[in-house]
Residue, then its C-alpha position, 0 to 999 in steps of 0.5 A: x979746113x973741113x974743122x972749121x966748116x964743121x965748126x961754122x956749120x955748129x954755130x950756125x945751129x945753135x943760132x937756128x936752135x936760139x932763134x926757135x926757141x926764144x920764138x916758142x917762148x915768146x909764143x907761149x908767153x904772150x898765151x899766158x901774159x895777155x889775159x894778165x895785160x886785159x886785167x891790168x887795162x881794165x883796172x886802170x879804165x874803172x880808176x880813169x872813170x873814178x873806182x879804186x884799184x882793188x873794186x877794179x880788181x874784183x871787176x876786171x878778173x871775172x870779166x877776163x875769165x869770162x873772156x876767156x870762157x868764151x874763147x874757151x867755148x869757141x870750137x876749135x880755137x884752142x886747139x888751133x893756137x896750140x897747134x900753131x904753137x906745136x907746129x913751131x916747136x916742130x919746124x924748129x927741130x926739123x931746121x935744126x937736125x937739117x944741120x946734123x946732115x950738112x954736118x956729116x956731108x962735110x966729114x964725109 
């Protein structure tokens, strides 16, 4: 009996250990994906308003990367979502390795 609670316990593990991890990449993600999403939205308002796609293009990345200065200059706020984001990475290990002393209890 005490294998298969050990075995649940595993399971139970990696399912902790996928669901952080799949949450970290999507944090860390959406940091790099949404200044690409702003340049593809702005193109597609200038060829709403009749201005191609590739004078769109010329006008959308320096608007974004200028977005992004600001961000950038803001005090603290790149710091912050980094940490948030390092904070995840650390809770999830922390859940993680709580199992490894659940796991050793039951040997015990």
């Amino acid at each position: 009996m005490n294998k298969v609670n050990i075995a649940l316990v595993r399971l139970l593990q990696f399912v902790v250990f996928a669901i952080f991890t799949f949450m970290v990449l999507v944090y860390f993600g959406a940091m790099v994906l949404i200044p690409l999403d702003l340049v593809v939205l702005i193109i597609k308002l200038l060829g709403v308003v009749g201005i191609g796609g590739l004078f769109g293009a010329m006008v959308a990345v320096p608007v974004v990367a200028y977005l992004g200065l600001m961000v950038y200059k803001t005090p603290g706020l790149v710091s912050m979502i980094i940490e948030t984001g390092l904070d995840l990475v650390n809770t999830g290990k922390e859940r993680v390795e709580a199992f490894n002393k659940i796991a050793e209890s039951i040997k015990a």
